[in-house]
N, C-alpha and C positions, 0 to 999 in steps of 0.2 A: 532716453539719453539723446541728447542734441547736438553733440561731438564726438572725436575720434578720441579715446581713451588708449593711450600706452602701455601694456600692461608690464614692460620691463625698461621703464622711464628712469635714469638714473641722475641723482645731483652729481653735481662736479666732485666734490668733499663730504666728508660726512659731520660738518661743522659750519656755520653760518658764514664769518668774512672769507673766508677761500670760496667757498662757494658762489658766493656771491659774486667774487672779483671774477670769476668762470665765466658766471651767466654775464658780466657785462661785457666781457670781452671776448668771449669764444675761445680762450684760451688757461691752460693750468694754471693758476699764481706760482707756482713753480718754476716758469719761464720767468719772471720779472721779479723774483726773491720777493714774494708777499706771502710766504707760507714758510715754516721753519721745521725744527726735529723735533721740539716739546711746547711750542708756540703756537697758538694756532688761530686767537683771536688779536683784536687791539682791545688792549684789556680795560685801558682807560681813558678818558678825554684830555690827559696830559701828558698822554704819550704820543711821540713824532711820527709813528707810520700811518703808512695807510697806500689803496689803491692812486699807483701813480697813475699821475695827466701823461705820462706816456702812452697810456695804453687806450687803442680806439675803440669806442663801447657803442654799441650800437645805436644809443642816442646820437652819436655822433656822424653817424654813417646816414641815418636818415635825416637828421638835419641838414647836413648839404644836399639832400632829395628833395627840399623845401619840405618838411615835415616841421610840424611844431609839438612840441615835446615837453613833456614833463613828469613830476615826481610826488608819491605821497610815501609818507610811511617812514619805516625802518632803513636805517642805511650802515651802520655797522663796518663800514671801511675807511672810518679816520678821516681826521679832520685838519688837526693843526700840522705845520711840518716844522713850526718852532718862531717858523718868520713870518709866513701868511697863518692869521688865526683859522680860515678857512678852506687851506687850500687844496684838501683831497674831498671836499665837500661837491654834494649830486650838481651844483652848478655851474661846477668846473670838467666836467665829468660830460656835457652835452644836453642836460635837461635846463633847459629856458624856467619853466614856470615852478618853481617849488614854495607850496604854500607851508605845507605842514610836515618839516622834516624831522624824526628822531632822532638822536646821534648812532646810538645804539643800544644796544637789548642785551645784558649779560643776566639781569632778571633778579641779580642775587638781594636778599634783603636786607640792608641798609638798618644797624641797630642803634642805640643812641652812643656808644662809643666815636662815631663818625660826626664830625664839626659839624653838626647844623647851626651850631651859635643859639646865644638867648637861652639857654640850657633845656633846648629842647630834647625831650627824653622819648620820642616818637619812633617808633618802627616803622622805616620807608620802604616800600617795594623795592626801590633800585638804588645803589650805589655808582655818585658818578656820571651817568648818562642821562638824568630824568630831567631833560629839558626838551620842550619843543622850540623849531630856528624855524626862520622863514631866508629868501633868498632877500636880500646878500649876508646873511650874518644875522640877520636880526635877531634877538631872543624870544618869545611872545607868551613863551611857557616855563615860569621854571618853577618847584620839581610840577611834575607832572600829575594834574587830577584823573588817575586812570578810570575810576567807575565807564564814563561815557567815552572812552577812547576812542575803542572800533567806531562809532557813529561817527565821532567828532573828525577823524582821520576820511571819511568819506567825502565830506562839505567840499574843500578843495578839489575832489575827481569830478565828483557829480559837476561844479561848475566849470572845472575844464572841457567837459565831456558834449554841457549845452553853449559855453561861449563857441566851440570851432566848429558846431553841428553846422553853417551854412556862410564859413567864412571862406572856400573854396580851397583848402588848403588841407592836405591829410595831417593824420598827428600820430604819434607815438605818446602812450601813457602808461611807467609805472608803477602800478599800486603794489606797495610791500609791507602788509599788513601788519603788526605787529604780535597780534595772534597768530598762533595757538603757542606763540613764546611763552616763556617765563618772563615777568610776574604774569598771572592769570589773575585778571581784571574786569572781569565783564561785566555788563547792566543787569543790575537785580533784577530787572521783567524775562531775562533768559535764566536765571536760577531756578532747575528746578528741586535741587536738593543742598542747601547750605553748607551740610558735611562731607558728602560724599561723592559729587559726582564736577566739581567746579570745572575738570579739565574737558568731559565730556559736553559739558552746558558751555563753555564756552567756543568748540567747534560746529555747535548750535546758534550760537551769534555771528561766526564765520560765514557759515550759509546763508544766514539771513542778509549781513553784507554783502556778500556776492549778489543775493537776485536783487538788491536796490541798485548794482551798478548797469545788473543786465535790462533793468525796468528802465534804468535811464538812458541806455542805447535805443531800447525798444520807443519809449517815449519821443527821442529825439530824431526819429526816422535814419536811428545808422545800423540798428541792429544787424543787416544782410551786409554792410560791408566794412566791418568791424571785424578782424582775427583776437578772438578771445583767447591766452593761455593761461591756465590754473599750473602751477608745481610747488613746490618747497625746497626749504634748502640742505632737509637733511632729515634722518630719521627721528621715533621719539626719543625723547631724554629721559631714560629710564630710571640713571641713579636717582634724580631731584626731584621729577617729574611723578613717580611712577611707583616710588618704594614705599614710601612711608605717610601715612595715611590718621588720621583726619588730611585731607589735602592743605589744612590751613598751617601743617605740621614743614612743611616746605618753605613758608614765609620766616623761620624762625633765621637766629643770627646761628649759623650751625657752627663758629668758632667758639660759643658758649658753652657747649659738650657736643655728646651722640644725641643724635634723632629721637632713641630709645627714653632720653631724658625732658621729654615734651610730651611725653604721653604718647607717642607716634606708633602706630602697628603697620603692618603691611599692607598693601591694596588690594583689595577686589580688582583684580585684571578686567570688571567689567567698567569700570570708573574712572580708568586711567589710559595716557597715552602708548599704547605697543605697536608691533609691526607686522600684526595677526600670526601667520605663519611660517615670516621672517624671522631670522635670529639676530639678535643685537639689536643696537640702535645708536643714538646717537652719538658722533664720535669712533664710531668702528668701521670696517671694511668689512664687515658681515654684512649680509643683504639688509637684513632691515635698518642699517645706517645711512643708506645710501639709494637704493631704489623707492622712488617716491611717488605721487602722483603727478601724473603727467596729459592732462588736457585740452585740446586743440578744438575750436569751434570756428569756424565762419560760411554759414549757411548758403548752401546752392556752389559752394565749393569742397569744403571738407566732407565728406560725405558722412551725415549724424549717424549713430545707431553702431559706429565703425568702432572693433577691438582690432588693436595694431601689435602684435610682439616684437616689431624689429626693436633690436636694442640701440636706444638711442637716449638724450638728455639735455639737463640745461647747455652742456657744451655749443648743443645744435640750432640755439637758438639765433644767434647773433647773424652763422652764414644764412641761416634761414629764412630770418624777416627781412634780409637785405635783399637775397633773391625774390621773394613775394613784392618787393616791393621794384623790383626791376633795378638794381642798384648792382656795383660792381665793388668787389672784394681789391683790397689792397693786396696784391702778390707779391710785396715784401715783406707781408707779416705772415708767420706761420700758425695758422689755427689747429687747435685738436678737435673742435665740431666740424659737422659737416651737414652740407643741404640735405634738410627731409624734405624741399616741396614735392619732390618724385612722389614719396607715397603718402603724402598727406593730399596732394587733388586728385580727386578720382582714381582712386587706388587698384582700384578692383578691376575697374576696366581696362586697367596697363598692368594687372599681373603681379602687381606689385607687392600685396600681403599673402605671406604665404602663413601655414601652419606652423612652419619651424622660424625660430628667434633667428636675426640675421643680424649681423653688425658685432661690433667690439665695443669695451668701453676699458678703461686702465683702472684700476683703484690704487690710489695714492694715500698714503696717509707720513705725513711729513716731507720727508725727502725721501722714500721708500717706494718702493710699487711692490702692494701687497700681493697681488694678484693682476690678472687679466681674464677678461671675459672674453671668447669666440664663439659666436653662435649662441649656441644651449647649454656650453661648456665653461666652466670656471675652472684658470689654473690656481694654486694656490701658492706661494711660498711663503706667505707670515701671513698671522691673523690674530686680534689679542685674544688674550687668556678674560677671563670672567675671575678675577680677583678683586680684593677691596684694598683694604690698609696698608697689605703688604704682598708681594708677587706669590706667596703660597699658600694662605688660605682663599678659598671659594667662595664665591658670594653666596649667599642664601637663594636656596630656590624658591622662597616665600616672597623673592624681593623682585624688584625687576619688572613690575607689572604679574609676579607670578612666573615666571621666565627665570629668573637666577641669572639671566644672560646681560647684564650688565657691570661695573666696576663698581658697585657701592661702597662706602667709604673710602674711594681714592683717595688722593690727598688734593688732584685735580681735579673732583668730582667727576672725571670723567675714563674710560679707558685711555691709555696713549699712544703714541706712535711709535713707544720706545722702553725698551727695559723689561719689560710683560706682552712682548710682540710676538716672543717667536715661540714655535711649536717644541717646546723644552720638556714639557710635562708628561713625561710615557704612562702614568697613570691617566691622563686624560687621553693623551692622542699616541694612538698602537705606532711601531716599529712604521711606516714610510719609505722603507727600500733608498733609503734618501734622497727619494723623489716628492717632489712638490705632489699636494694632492688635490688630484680632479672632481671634482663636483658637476655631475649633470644637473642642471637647473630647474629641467621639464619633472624628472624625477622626483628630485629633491629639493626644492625650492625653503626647505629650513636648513640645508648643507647638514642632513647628517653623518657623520664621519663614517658608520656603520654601513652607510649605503654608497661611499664612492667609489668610483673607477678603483678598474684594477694597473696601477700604474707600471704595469708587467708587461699588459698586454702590448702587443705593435699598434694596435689602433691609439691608445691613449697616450702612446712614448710620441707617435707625430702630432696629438695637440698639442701638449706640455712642448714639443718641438719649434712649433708655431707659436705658442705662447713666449719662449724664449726669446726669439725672434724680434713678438711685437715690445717687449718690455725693454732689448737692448736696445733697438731703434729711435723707441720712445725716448729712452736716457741720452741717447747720444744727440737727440734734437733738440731736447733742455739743454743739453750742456753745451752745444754750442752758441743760444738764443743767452747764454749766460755768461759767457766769456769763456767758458769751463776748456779742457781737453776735451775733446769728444771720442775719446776712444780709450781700449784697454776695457776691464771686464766692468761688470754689474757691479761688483764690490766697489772698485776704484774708482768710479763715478757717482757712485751714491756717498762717498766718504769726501768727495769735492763739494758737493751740494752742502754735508752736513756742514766742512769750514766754512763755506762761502759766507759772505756778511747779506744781512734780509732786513728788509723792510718790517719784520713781524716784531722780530725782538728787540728791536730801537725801545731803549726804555722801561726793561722789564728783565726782572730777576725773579727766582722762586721762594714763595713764603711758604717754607717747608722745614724741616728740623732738622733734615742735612741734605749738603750739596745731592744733584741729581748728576749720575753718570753715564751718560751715552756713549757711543762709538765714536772717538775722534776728539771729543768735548767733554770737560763737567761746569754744567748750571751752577752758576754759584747760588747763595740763598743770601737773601735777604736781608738786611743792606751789605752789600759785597762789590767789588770791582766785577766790574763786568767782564766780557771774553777781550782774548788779546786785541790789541789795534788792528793787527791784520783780520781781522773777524768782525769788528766794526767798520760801517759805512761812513767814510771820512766825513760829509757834511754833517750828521750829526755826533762826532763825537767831542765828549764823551760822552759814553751812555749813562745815563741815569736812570733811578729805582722810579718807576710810576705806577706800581702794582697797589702798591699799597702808602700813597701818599701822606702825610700831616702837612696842618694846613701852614705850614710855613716853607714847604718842600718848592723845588726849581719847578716841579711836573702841576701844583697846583696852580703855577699864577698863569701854566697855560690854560684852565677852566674857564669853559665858557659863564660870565657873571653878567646878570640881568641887576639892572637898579631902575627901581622907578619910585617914584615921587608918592608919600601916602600908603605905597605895601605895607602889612604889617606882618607878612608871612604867611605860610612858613618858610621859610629856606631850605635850599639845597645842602647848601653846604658853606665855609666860611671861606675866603681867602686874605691871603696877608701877602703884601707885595713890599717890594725890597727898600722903598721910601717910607715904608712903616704902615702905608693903609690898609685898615685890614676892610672888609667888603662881606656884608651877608648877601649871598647872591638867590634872588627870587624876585620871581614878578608874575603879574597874569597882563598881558597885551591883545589874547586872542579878540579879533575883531565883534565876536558874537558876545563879548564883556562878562561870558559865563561857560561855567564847564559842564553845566546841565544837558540831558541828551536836547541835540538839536530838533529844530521840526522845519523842516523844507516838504516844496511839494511832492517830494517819494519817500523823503525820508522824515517819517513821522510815527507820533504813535499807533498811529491806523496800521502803520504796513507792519509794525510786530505783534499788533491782536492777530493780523491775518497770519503770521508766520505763528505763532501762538495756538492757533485753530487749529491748520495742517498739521504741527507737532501733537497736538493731541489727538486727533486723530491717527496717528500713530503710535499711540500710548506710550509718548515721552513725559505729557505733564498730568501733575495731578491733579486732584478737585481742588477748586479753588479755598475748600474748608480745613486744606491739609498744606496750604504754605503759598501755592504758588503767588506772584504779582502779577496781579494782569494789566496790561498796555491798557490806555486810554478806559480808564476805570478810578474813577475819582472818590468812589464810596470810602467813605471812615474805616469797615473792616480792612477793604484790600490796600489802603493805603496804612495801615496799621501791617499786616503782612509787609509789604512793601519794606517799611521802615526794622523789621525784626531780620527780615535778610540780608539787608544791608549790616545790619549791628551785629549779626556771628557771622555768615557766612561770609562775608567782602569785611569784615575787622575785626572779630572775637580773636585775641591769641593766646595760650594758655600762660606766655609769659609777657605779655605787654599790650600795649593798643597797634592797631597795625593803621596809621594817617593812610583817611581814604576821602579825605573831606571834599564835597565839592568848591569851588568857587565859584560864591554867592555875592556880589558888593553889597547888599542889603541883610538882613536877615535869612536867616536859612527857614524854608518853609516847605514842609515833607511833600507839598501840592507838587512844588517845583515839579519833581520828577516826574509829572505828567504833565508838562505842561503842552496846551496845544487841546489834550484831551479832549475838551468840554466842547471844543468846535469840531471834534473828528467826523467824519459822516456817518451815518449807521451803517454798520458790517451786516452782511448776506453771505451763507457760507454752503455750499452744495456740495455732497460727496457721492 
């Protein structure tokens, strides 16, 4: 191990755009209404929210340090605000160089119902978001050939990484993978089981990604002064993710029926994504929705080989790399991170890591604070239930990665913030003295209810004391950063946040069978008047439906639409604008004129034989007479193999084809996918 590993690393949210909005700002989206009571992502690319230019992200904070800066990957925090098509976009946001942006990742699968136009009857991985942009706007990708993504997503780091290697100038860079999301997309040379293992084989191409970016620091003489961080933005996604199995059972269009009616069974928990010994996952305030992996390497400073338990997380990062980098904090703006360079340099010799977990963290989920951490202690006052369709029956404990601990057939595929939060069910959770309940972490790190504090005792009535404490504080510091009151109890601050008007729900109603009822609020459903005026954010109203747009709708003609001369598709999707034109939107402009895996000097077929070796050596792959594809292997059998995993395991659907085509401007030629091969050097492999 070559870094300090975190072992109680927590994300911001246990949801991707809030989270996200955390890590770039060091602060809750709760403070700036970018997070809501049943809202939790920007659902579509013609909807108005997104991470406001108010807020200073750390790209911005080292750019005035003379840092140059930039972005690959997934971005997930909005784009259009109705008038600038761009304008909550990574380049307004403080990143100078963004080559290969995604809009965002909701993953779900795109059936022929959806206007592709030309009557195309294709199943697409994404609805909505499957464009790649470049800065300032440009289109280069529309929809998106995922097979070679993760590769293709590297091209822009790798050359930001060797143009500033000796241009005297430090840089900020970051990479936001679009793995180990949903859709699961990876290169048929890391497949090693077509049916059953897609989510595990693709955190397999994850790795392999990472050491091409660390071969490229290492290659370009930065590697010792380069701060490496690895984390995520949220636990796994058990309902979609995790449940139901063949894993190609996940790509179906799941408004078609039950899962059940695809052939789909449960998972092998050894195949899918869970949270080991964590309960829950994504979407919850359970630990495994929220404590994640957390990373930190930079050699002859960090000390390698280092386990850290202070509780800490993305919160921490923004005051973090502004202190490492000798920069001063705005003290007008209120942060919920805070500086870990104390124990991340030289820990040991200042004392700094102890045995016992130290630090706080909040878990929010909506407008709520479900709990709080102190120490080694968790206080508890809501946390969801494990139900599906309806708040009282129990998910299957077959489901869930084998866990049961998910919300399987939600109607929001996911657990929520609301409705199914509170500890209601005395068949599940015993009598509570009507005390919040405490969880030691050290203990019980799966929070079993069986083994918490006794919330009797005098020791645990002054956590939950101090827990009280930190949670009113906390509310009262939102709500001041809000316009809110700041005072009067928990209840009556948390029931202002629920009215207040947010950036989340600009543009979105619930496509559900009847209205949703909260505290304070009812969702309306789809198509319906949205919440009163005073609940809407004046610049954009009126609010409009963008959940689930037709292509003649106000929210489509904000869609981002690529045309180029000679495309012949496929498309994304259709738009029709208010002078009558209607527009099939797709192009391919990537500068490489192909979506085939690339071959640069690290990044080639060589270095996935070599990552290929190592895994087997680890008895990840199998003989090559039983499926695998091997990297830089041009022979007729294995490029036959090659071409059979690509056809079930990356496209077989029990009810349709699932478009995974590459773009080829010539003929499609099965060699392609090697290309480079035939020149690779010859592999030497010692163990």
């Amino acid at each position: 191990m070559r870094g300090m590993i975190f072992t109680n690393w927590y994300a911001p949210r246990a949801i991707c755009s809030p989270s996200r909005a955390a890590l770039m700002s060091g602060r809750d989206p709760i403070r700036y209404g970018d997070i809501n009571q049943f809202v939790r992502i920007f659902p579509t690319s013609g909807s108005r929210g997104g991470f406001p230019q108010s807020e200073k992200t750390t790209a911005e904070y080292l750019r005035g340090l003379n840092y140059s800066t930039g972005y690959s990957g997934k971005w997930h925090l909005g784009l259009t605000n109705g008038k600038d098509e761009f304008h909550y976009a990574a380049w307004n946001h403080g990143f100078d160089e963004v080559e290969y942006f995604v809009e965002g990742s909701n993953g779900e699968p795109c059936g022929p119902g959806f206007e592709h136009g030309g009557g195309d009857t294709n199943i697409y991985h994404m609805c909505s978001f499957s464009h790649v942009l470049r800065k300032p706007g440009e289109i280069i990708e529309q929809p998106i050939r995922w097979e070679n993504s993760t590769a293709r997503e590297l091209v822009s780091t790798l050359s930001f990484i060797e143009r500033h290697a000796n241009d005297g100038r430090p840089w900020f860079f970051m990479h936001a993978f679009t793995s180990v999301h949903l859709p699961w997309k990876l290169n048929r040379q890391f497949v090693t089981d077509p049916v059953a293992k897609l989510w595990t084989d693709q955190v397999g191409e994850l790795d392999w990604a990472v050491g091409v970016l660390m071969d490229q620091l290492a290659a370009t003489g930065q590697e010792d002064n380069t701060v490496v961080v690895l984390t995520a933005d949220n636990g796994p996604y058990l309902e979609f993710a995790s449940s139901d199995c063949p894993q190609n059972c996940r790509l179906q269009n799941h408004s078609a029926g039950a899962p059940e009616g695809f052939g789909c069974s449960p998972c092998n928990p050894a195949v899918v994504s869970h949270a080991g010994p964590l309960s829950g996952g994504k979407g919850q305030t359970w630990e495994g929705g929220v404590r994640v992996p957390g990373i930190w390497r930079w050699p002859g400073k960090i000390p390698a080989g280092t386990v850290n338990p202070t509780v800490a997380g993305s919160l921490d990062f923004l005051p973090t790399a502004v202190a490492l980098a000798n920069g001063k904090l705005d003290d007008t703006i209120t942060l919920d991170g805070r500086d870990l360079s104390a124990t991340l340099l030289a820990p040991s010799a200042r004392g700094l890591i102890q045995s016992e977990p130290d630090g706080s963290f909040v878990y929010w989920c909506g407008v709520n604070i479900m709990a709080v951490r102190l120490g080694r202690y968790k206080v508890v006052w809501l946390a969801q239930k494990w139900v599906g369709g309806d708040l009282h029956t129990e998910t299957k404990s077959s489901l869930c990665a084998g866990t049961g601990k998910c919300c399987a057939g939600s109607p929001t595929r996911l657990c929520t913030c609301s409705a199914n939060h509170e500890f209601t069910d005395q068949t599940k959770y015993p009598d509570m003295n009507g005390k919040p309940v405490v969880f030691d972490l050290v203990k019980t790190p799966e929070e079993d209810l069986d083994m918490r504090e006794d919330s009797l005792s005098e020791s645990v009535q002054s956590i939950i004391d101090q827990g009280e404490g930190v949670r009113l504080e906390k509310l009262r510091s939102v709500a001041k950063d809000r316009g809110l009151l700041p005072s009067g109890s928990v209840e009556a601050m948390e029931k202002q946040l629920i009215m207040a008007p947010d950036l989340m729900s600009v543009d979105f109603c619930v496509d559900a069978p009847h209205p949703i009822v909260l505290p304070g609020r009812t969702v309306p459903v789809c198509p319906a008047p949205f919440s009163p005026p005073a609940q809407q954010i004046k610049k954009f109203q009126p609010y409009e439906n963008c959940v689930t747009p037709g292509p003649s709708d106000a929210c489509r003609k904000r869609y981002p639409c690529c045309q180029q001369e000679g495309y012949e598709g496929p498309f994304e999707y259709v738009v029709k604008y208010d002078n009558g034109t209607v527009n099939q939107c797709g192009c391919f402009k990537q500068p490489t004129g192909s979506s085939l895996f690339p071959e640069t000097r690290l990044l080639n077929s060589s270095s996935v034989r070599r990552w290929q070796l190592l895994a087997e050596h680890g008895n990840v792959w199998r003989a090559a007479s039983e499926g695998t594809c091997w990297a830089a292997n041009e022979s007729a059998a294995n490029l036959k193999r090659c071409d059979s995993i690509a056809r079930w395991g990356l496209n077989n659907l029990p009810t349709g084809w699932l478009w995974n085509e590459a773009y080829v401007p010539d003929a499609w030629n099965p060699q392609d996918i090697m290309a480079g091969a035939a020149a690779a050097e010859p592999l030497e492999f010692t163990i």
